[in-house]
C-alpha positions as CSV (number, residue, x, y, z in Angstrom):
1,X,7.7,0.0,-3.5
2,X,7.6,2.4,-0.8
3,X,10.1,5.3,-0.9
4,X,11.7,7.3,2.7
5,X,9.0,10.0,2.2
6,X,5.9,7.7,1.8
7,X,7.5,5.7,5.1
8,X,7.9,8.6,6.9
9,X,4.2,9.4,6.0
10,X,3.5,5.9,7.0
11,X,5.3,6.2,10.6
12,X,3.0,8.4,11.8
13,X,-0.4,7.1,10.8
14,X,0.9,3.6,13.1
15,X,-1.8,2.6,15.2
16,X,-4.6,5.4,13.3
17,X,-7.0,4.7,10.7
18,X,-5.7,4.9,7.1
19,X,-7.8,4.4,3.9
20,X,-5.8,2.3,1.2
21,X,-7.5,2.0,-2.2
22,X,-6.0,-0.8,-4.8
23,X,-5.4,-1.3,-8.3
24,X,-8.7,-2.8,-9.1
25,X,-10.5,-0.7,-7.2
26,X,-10.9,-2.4,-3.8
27,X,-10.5,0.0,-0.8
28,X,-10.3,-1.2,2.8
29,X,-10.3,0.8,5.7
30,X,-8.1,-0.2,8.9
31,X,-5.9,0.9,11.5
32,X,-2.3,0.4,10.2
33,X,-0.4,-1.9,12.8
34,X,2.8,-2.1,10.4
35,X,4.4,-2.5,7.3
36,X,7.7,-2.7,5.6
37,X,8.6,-2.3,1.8
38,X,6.3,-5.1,0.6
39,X,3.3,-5.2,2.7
40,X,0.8,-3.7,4.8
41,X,-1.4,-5.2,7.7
42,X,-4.2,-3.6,8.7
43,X,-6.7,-4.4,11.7
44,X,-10.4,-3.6,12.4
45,X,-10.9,-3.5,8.4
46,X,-13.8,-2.0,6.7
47,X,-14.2,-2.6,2.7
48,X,-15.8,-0.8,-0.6
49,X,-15.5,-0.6,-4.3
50,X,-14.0,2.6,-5.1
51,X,-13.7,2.0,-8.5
52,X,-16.7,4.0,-9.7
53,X,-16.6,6.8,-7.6
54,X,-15.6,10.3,-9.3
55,X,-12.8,11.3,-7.0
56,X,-12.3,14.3,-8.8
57,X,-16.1,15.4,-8.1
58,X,-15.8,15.2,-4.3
59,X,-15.4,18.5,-3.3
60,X,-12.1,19.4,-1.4
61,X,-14.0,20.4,2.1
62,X,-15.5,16.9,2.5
63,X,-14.0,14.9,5.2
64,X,-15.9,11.8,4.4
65,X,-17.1,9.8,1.2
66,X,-21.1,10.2,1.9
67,X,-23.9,9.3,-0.7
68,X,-24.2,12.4,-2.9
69,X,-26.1,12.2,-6.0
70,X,-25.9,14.1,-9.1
71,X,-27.8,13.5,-12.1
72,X,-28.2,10.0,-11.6
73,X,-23.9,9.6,-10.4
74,X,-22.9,8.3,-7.7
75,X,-20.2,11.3,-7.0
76,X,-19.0,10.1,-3.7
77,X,-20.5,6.7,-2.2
78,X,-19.0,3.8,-0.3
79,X,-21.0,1.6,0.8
80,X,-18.7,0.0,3.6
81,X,-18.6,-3.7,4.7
82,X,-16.9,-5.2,7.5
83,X,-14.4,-7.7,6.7
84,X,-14.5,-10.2,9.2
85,X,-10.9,-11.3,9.9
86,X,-8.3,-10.2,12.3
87,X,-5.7,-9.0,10.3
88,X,-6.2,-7.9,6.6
89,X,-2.5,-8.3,4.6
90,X,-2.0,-5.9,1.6
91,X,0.6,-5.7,-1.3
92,X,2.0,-2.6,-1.3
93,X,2.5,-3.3,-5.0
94,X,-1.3,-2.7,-5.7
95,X,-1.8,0.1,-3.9
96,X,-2.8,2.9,-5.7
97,X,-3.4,5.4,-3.4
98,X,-3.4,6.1,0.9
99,X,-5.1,8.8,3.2
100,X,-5.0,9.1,6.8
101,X,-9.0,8.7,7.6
102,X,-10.5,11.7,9.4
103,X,-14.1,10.5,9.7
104,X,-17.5,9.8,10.9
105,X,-18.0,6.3,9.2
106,X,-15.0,4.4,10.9
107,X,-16.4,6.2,14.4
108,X,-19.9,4.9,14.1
109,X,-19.2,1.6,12.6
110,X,-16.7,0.1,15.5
């Protein structure tokens, strides 16, 4: 569930582009139009597996997840998909984990 500091975080990414990956390694990219305690609903929603990207690999100065290869790994690839729906409704109970975007890949792809 979401605590006061994570809804605080929340209030001011309304109406921006957030990043929110699940559980099972889904991620979906979308402008956050609200939420409460027990779900999200995001708009104009991109989606990628995150689940085999090395996060910790990704060095700190990279504002975006581009194609970077390393011996063969995938260090830091999405390989985005619009989801064609309206609204996108998410669980806050599977979300693992929740950045603002600052990026070139939700720019280009609208």
């Amino acid at each position: 569930m979401l605590d006061g500091l994570m809804e605080k975080k929340l209030d001011a990414c309304i109406g921006k582009d957030i990043l929110v990956v699940m559980d099972d390694g889904l991620g979906f990219l979308g402008e956050l139009q609200e939420y409460d305690k027990k779900t999200m609903v995001l708009t104009k929603v991109l989606q990628s597996k995150f689940d085999e990207i090395d996060w910790k690999k990704i060095s700190s100065n990279s504002k975006d997840v581009w194609n970077r290869d390393s011996k063969d790994k995938k260090i830091g690839y999405a390989n985005w998909t619009r989801v064609n729906l309206k609204e996108v409704y998410i669980r806050v109970e599977h979300v693992t984990r929740i950045w603002p975007w600052i990026g070139k890949v939700r720019a280009e792809s609208k």
